[in-house]
LOKELO-878660 format. One record per residue: x, y, z of N, C-alpha, C in turn; chain. Coordinates in pm, whole numbers, plus 32768, in hexadecimal, padded with zeros to 4 digits. Each point is the difference from the previous one (the first is absolute). Layout:
<pts>
n_u_n_v_n_w_ca_u_ca_v_ca_w_c_u_c_v_c_w_torti
X_Y_Z_X_Y_Z_X_Y_Z_A
...
</pts>
This chain:
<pts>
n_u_n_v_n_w_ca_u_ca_v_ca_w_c_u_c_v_c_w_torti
7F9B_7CA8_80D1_8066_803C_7FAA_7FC9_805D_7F97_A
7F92_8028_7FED_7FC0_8053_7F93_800A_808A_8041_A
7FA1_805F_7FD0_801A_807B_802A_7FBB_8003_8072_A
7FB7_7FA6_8014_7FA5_8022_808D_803F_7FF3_806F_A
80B3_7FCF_8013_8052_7FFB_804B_7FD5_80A4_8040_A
802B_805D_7FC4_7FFD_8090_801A_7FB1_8008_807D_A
7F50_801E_7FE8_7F9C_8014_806A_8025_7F9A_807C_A
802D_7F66_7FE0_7FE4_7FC6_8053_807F_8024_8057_A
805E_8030_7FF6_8082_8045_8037_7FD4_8078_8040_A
7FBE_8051_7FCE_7FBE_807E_8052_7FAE_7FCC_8080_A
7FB4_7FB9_7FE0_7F99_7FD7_8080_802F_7F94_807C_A
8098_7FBF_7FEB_802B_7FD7_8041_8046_807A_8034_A
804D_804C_7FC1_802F_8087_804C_7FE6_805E_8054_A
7F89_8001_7FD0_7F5F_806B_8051_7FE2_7F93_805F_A
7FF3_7F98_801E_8004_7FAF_8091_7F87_8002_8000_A
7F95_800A_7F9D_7F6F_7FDD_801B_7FC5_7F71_7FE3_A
7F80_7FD5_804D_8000_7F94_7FE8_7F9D_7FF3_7F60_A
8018_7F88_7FC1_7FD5_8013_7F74_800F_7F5B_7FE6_A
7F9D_7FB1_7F86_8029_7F77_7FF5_8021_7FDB_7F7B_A
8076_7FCF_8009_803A_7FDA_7F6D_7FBD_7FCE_7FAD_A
7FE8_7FE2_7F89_7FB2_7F9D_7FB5_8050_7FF3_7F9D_A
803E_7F75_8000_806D_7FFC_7F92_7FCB_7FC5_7F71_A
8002_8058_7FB0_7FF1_7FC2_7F74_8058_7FB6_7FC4_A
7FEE_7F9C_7FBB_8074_7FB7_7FC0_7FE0_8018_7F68_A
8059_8055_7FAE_7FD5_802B_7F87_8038_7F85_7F85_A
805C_7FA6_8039_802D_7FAA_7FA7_7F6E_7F9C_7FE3_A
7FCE_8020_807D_7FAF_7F3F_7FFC_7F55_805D_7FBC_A
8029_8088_7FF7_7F64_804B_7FAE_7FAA_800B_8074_A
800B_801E_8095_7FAD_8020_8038_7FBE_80A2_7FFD_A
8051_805A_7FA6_7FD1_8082_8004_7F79_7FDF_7FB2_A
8005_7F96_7FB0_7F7F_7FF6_7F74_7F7C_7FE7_805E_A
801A_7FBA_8076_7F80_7FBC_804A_7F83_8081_8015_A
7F7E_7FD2_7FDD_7FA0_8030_801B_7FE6_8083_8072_A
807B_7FCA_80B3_7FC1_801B_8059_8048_8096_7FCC_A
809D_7FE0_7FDA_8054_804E_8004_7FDB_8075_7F85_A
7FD7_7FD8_7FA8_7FCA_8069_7F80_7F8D_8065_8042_A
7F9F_7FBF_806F_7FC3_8038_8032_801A_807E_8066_A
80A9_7FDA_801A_803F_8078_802D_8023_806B_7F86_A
802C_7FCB_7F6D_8047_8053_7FF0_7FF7_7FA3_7F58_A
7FB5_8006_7FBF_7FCC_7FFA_7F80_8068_7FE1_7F93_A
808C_805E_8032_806C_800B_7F91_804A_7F7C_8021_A
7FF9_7FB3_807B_803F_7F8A_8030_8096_8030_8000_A
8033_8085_805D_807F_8016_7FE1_7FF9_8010_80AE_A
8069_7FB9_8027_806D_8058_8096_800F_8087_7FFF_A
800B_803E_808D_7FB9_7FDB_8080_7F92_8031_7FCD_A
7FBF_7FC6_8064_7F6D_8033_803B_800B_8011_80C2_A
7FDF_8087_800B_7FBB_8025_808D_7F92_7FF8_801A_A
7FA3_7FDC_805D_7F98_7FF7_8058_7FDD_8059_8044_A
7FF2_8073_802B_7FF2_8032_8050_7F81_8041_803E_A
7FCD_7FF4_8068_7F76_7FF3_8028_7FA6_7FEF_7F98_A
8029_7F97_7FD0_7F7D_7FAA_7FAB_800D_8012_7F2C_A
8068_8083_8037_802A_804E_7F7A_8052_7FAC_7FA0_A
800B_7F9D_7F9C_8082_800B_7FAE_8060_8082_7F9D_A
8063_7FEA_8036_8045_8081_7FC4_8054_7F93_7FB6_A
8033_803B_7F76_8049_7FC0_7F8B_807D_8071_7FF1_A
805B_7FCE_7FAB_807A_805F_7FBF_8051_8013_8080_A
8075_7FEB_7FD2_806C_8024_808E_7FFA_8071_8008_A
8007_8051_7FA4_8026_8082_803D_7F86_8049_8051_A
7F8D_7FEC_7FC3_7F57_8059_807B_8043_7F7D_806D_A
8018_7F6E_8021_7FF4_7FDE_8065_8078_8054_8057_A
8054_8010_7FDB_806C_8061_804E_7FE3_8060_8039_A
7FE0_8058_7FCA_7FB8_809C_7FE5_7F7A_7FF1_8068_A
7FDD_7FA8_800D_7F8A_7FBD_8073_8022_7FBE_8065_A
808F_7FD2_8005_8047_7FCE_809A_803A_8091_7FED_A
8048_8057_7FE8_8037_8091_801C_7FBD_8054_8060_A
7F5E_7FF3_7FC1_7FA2_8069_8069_7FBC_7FD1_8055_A
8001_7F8F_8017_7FDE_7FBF_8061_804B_7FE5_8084_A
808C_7FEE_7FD1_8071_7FA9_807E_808B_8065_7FCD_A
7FDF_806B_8024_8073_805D_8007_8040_7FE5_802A_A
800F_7FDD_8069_8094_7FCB_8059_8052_7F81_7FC1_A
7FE7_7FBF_7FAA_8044_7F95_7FBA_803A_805C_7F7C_A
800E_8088_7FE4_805D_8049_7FA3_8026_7F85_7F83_A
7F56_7FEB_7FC8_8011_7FCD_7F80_8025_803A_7FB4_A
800D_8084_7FE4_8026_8083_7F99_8015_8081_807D_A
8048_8027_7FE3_801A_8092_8034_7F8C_804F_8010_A
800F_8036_8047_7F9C_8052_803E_7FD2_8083_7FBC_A
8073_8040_7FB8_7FD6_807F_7FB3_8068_8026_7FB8_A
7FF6_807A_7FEB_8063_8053_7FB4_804C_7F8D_7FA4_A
806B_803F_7FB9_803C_7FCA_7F6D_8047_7F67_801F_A
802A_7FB6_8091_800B_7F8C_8027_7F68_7F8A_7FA6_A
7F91_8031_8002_7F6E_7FDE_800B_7FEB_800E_7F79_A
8036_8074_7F76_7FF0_7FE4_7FA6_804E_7FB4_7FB1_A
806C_7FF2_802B_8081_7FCC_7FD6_7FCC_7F54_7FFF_A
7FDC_7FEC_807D_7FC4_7F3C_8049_7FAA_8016_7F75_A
7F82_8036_800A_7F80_7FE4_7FB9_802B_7FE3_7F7D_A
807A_804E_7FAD_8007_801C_7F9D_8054_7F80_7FB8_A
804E_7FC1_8068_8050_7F83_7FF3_7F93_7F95_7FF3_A
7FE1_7FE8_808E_7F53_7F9F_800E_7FCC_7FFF_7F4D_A
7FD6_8050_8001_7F9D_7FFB_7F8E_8075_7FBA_7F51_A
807E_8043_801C_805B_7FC3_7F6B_7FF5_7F6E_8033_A
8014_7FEA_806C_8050_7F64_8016_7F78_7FBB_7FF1_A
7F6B_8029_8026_7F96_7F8E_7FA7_7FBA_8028_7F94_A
8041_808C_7FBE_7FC7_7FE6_7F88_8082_7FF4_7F7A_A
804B_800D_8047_8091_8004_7F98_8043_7F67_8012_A
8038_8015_8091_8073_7F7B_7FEA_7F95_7FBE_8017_A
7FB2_7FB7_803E_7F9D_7F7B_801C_7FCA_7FDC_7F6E_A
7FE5_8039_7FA6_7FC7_7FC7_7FA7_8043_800A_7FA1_A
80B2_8022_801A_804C_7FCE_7F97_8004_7F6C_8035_A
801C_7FF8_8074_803D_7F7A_802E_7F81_7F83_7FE8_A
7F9C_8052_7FD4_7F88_7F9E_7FDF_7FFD_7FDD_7F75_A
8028_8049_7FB5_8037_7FB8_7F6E_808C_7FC3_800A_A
8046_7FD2_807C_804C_7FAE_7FE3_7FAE_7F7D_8042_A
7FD9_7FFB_8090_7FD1_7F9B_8021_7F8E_7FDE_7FB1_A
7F8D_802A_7FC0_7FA1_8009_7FEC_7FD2_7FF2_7F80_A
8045_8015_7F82_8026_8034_7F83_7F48_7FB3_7FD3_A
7FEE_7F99_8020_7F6E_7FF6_7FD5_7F83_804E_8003_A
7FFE_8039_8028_7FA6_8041_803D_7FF7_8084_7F90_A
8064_8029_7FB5_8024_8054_7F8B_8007_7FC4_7F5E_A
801F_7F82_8012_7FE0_7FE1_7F77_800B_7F59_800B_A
7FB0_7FD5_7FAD_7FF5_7F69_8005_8073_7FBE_7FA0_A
801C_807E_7FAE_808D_7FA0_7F96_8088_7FB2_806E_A
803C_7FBD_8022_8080_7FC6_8037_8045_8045_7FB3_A
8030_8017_7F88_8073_8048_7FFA_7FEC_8068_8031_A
7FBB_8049_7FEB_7FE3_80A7_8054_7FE4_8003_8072_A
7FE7_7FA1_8037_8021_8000_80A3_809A_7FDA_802F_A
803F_7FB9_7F9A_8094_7FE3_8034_805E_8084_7FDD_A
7FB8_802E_7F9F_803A_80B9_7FEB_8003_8046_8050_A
7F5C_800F_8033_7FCF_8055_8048_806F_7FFC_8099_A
800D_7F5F_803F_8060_7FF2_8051_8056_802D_8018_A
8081_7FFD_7F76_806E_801E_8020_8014_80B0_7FE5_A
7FA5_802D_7FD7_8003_8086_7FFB_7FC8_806B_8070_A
7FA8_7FAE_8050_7FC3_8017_809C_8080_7FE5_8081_A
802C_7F7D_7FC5_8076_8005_8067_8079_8081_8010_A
8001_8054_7F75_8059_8068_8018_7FD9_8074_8031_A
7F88_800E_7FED_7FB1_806B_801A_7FE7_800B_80AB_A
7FC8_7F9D_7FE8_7FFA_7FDA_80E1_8085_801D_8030_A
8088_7FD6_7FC5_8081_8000_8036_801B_80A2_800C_A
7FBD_8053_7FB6_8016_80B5_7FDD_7FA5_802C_80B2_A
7F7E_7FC4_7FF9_7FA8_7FFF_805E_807E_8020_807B_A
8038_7F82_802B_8048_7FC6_806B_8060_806A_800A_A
8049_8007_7FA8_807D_8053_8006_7FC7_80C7_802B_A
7F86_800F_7FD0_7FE4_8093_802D_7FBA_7FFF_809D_A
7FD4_7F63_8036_7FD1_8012_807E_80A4_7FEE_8052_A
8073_7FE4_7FE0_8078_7FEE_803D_8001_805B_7FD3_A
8015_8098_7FBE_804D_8082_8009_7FBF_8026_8072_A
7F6F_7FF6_8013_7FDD_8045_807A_7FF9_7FCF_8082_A
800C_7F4E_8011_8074_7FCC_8070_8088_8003_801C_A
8024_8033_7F96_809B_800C_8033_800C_80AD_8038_A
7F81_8043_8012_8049_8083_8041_8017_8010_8080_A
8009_7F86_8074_8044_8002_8045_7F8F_8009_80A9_A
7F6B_8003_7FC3_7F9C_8001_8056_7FE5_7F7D_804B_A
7FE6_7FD3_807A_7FD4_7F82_801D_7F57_7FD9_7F90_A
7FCE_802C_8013_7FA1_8015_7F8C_7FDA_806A_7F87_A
7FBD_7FAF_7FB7_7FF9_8074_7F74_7FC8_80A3_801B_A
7F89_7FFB_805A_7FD2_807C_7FF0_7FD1_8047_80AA_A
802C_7FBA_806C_7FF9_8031_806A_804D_7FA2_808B_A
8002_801B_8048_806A_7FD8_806C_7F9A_7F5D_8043_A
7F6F_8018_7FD0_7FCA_7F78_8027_800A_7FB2_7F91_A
7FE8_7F52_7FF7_7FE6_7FE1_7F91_7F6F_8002_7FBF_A
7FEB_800D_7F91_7F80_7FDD_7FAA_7FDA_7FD1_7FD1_A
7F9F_8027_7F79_7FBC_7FB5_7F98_8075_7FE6_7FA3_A
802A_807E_7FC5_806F_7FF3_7F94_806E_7FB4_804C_A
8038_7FCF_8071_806F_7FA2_8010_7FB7_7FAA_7FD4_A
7F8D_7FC4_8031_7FF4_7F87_8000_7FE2_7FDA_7F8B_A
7FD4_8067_7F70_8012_7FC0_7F7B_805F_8012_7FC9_A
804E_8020_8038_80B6_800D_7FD8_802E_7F6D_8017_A
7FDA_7FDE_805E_801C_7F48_8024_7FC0_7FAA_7FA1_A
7F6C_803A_8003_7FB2_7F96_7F7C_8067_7FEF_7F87_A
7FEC_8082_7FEF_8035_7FFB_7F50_8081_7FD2_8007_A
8074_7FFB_804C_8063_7FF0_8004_8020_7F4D_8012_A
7F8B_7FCC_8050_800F_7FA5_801A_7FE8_7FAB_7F53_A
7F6C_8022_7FEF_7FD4_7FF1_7F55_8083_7FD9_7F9F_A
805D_8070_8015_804F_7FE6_7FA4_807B_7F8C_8007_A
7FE0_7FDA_8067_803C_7F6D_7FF9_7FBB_7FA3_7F94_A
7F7C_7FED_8021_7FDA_7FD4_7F8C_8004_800C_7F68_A
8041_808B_7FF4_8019_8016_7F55_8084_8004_8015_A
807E_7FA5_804D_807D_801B_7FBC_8052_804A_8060_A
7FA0_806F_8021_806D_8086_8034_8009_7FF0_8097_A
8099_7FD5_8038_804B_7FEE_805D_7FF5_8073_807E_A
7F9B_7FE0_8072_8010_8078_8052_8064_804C_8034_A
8056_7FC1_800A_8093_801D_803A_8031_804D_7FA1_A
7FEE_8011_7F88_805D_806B_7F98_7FB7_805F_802D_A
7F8D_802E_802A_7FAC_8087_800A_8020_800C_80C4_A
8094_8024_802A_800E_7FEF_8099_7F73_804D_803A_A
801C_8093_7FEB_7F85_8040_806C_7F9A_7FDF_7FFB_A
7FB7_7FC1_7F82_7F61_7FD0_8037_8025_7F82_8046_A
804D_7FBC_7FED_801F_7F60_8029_8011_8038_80BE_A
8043_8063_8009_802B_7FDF_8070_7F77_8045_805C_A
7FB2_8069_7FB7_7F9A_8040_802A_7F67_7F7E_801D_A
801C_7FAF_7F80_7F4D_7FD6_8011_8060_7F4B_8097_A
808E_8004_8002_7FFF_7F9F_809E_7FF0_8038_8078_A
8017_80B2_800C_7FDA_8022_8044_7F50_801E_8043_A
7FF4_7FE8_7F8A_7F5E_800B_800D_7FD2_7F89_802C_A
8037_7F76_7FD3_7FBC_7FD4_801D_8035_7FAC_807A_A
8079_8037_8035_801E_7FDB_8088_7FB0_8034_8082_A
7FAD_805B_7FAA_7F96_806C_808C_7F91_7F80_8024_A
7FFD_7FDC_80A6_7FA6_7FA1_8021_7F97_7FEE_7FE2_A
7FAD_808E_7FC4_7F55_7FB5_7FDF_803C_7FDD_7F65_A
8059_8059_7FC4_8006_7F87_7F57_803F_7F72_8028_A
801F_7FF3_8047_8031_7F65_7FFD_7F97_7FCE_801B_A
7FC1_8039_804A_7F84_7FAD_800F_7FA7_7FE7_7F87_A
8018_8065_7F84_7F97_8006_7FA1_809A_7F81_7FA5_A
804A_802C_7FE8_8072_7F9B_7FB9_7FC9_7F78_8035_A
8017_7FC0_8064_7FD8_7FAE_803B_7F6B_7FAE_7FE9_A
7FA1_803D_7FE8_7F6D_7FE5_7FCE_7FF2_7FEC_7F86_A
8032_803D_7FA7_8036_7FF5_7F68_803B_7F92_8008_A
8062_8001_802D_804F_7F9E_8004_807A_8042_7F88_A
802C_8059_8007_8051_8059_7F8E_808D_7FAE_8011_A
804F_801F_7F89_8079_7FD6_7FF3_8046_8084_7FC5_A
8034_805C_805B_8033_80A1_7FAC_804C_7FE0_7F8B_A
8037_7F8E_8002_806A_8028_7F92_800A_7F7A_7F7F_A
7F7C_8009_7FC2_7FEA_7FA0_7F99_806D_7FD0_7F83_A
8057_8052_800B_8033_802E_7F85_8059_7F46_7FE5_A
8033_7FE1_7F97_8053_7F54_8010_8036_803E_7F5B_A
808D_7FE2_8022_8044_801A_7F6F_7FE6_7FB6_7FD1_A
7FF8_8001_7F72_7FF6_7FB8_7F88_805E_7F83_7FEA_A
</pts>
């Protein structure tokens, strides 16, 4: 359910063979020795690739893109390609790390009241997030930025899903709601839903 959903959705798409390695970030396995040895910052995902660790979603994308063209992780060119890149890049450096001062609020300040601030003022901000990735699902495309699906659907689902956890009801935001089941009704994401073990729609009224 973290962002590493994304890659691992591409490489089930691209139909190559590749081996999962599931981190469990609740129980602190990113902290372990073997795993720092991948990747120092102890953050999701990490790629492997011939012997290589690659870190940050977005170079790992940008590195399944030129590699496995035919899985149309991002558009191929012209203003479709700047448009993807340009989304990609807000949604993990904009919305993801609003939604990380709501889940996360420690990690920014050790006071409890200013983390219970920090919360409820992250929860509105993520909700602004949500609502500008639904102006550009609701224009009527089976996907956001090309006729295959991609990277940016599939963090349209993350984040959308996320916001169950702060409150915000997927079903009020229809086009991403109805966009990230379509996504993940496509057989290799079920297969990745399925391994996760995901639940799309976290959200439980109050």
């Amino acid at each position: 359910g973290a962002c590493s959903f994304v890659p691992h959705a591409m490489l089930e798409i691209a139909g190559v063979n590749f081996e999962p390695a599931m981190v469990k970030l609740h129980k602190g396995e990113q902290r372990t020795a073997d795993y720092l040895a991948l990747n120092p910052h102890g953050q999701v995902p990490v790629l492997v690739d011939e012997g290589v660790p690659i870190t940050q979603i977005v170079a790992i994308l940008l590195h399944l893109d030129a590699k496995l063209p035919h899985a149309h992780i991002l558009p191929a060119a012209g203003k479709s390609r700047t448009q993807a890149l340009s989304l990609l890049a807000w949604m993990n450096n904009t919305a993801h790390p609003t939604f990380t001062h709501f889940f996360m609020p420690q990690k920014f300040s050790d006071d409890e009241t200013a983390q219970k601030a920090m919360q409820r003022f992250a929860v509105g901000r993520f909700h602004a997030c949500l609502q500008d990735i639904e102006t550009l699902a609701a224009k009527g495309s089976p996907w956001l930025f090309s006729e295959h699906p991609g990277a940016v659907d599939a963090y349209a689902l993350t984040l959308l899903r996320w916001g169950g956890y702060a409150g915000i009801d997927p079903t009020t935001l229809p086009a991403t709601w109805a966009l990230a089941q379509r996504f993940a009704a496509l057989p290799p994401v079920a297969n990745v839903v399925e391994r996760e073990r995901l639940q799309l729609n976290v959200y439980q009224p109050k």
